[in-house]
C-alpha positions as semicolon CSV with decimal commas, in nm:
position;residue;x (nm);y (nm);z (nm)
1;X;11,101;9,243;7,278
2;X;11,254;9,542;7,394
3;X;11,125;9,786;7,624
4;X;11,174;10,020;7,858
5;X;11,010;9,818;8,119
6;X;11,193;9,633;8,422
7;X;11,132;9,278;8,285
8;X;11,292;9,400;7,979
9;X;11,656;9,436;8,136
10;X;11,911;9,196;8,242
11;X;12,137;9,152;8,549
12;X;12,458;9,272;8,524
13;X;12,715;9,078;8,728
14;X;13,041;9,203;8,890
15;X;13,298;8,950;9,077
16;X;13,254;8,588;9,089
17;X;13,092;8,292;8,904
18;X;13,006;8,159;9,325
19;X;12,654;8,259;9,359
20;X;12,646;8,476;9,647
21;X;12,977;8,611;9,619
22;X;12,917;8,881;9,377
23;X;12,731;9,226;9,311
24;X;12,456;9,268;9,053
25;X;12,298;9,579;8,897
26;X;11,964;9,578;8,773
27;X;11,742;9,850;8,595
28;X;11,581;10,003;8,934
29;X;11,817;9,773;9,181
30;X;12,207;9,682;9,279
31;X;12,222;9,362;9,517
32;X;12,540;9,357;9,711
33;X;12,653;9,014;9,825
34;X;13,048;9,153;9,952
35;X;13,088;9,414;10,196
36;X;13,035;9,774;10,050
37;X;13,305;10,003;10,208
38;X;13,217;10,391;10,124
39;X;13,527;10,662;10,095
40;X;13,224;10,909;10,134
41;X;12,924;11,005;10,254
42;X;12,584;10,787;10,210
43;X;12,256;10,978;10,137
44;X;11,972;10,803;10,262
45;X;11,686;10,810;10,006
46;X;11,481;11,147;10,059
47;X;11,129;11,044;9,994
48;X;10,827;11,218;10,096
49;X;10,434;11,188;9,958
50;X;10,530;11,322;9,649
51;X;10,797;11,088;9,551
52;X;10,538;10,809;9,533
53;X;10,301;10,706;9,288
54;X;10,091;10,359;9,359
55;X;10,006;10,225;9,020
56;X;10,256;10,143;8,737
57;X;10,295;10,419;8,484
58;X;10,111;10,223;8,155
59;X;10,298;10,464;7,922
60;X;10,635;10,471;7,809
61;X;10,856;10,502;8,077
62;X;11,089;10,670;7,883
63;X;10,895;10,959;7,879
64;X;10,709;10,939;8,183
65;X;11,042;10,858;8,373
66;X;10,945;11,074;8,666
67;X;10,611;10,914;8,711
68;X;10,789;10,610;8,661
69;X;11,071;10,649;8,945
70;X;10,754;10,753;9,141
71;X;10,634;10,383;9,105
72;X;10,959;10,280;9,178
73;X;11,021;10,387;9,492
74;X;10,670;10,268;9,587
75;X;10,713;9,936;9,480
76;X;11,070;9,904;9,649
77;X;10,919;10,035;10,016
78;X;10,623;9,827;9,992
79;X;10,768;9,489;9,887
80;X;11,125;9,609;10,099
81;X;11,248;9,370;10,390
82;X;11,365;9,446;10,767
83;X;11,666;9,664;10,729
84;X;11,528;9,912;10,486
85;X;11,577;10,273;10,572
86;X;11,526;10,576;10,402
87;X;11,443;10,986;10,517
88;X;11,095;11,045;10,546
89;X;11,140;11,430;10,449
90;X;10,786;11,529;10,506
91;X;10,801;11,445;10,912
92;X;11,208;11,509;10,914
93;X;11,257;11,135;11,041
94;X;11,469;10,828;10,967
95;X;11,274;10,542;10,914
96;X;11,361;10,197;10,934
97;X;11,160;9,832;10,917
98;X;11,166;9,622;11,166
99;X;11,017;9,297;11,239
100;X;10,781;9,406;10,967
101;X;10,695;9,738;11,080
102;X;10,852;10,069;10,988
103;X;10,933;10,247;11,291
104;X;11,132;10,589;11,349
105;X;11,485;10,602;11,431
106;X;11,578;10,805;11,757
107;X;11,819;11,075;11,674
108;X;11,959;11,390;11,896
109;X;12,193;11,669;11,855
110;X;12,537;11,645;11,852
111;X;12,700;11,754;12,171
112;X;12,793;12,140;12,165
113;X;13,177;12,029;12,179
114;X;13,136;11,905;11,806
115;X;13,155;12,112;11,581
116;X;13,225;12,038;11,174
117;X;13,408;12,282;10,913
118;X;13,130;12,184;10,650
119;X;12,847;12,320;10,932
């Protein structure tokens, strides 16, 4: 039956047939088993108390897709592994877990010699 639920969508699969040696996409979630090399800049997800919800929206998601991403990024911090980071914009802090525990990153300003055109 289709839905617009997560159960309700496949992987998709990009590279090889060797399990482990490929990248899949999901509905909410891409699982990279190469190296991911960036030409860019990374944005760390910008979360704060009101980019969470802790129950599943029971509605369509369709329409309640804001709710819904709510519940998504819940879901992915609470059930996330060591390694997970993301921007805790309500305290201005990069988090990261750790041996189970999420912990702050220490950051500190640049030196006053460095100095970019984008600033």
């Amino acid at each position: 039956m289709y839905d617009h639920s997560e159960s309700a969508y496949n992987w998709f699969k990009l590279g090889s047939d060797v399990r482990q040696h490929s990248f899949l996409f999901g509905r909410d979630k891409a699982i990279f088993y190469g190296s991911l090399r960036l030409t860019n800049a990374l944005t760390l997800g910008n979360i704060g108390k009101e980019d969470l919800r802790t129950e599943e929206v029971k509605a369509d998601a369709e329409r309640e897709y804001t709710e819904d991403a709510k519940y998504v990024n819940f879901k992915e911090l609470k059930g996330s592994g060591n390694g997970t980071m993301f921007y805790d914009k309500d305290n201005n802090i990069v988090v990261i877990k750790v041996d189970g525990q999420w912990m702050k990153m220490v950051v500190e300003p640049l030196p006053a010699n460095i100095k970019y055109p984008f600033e």
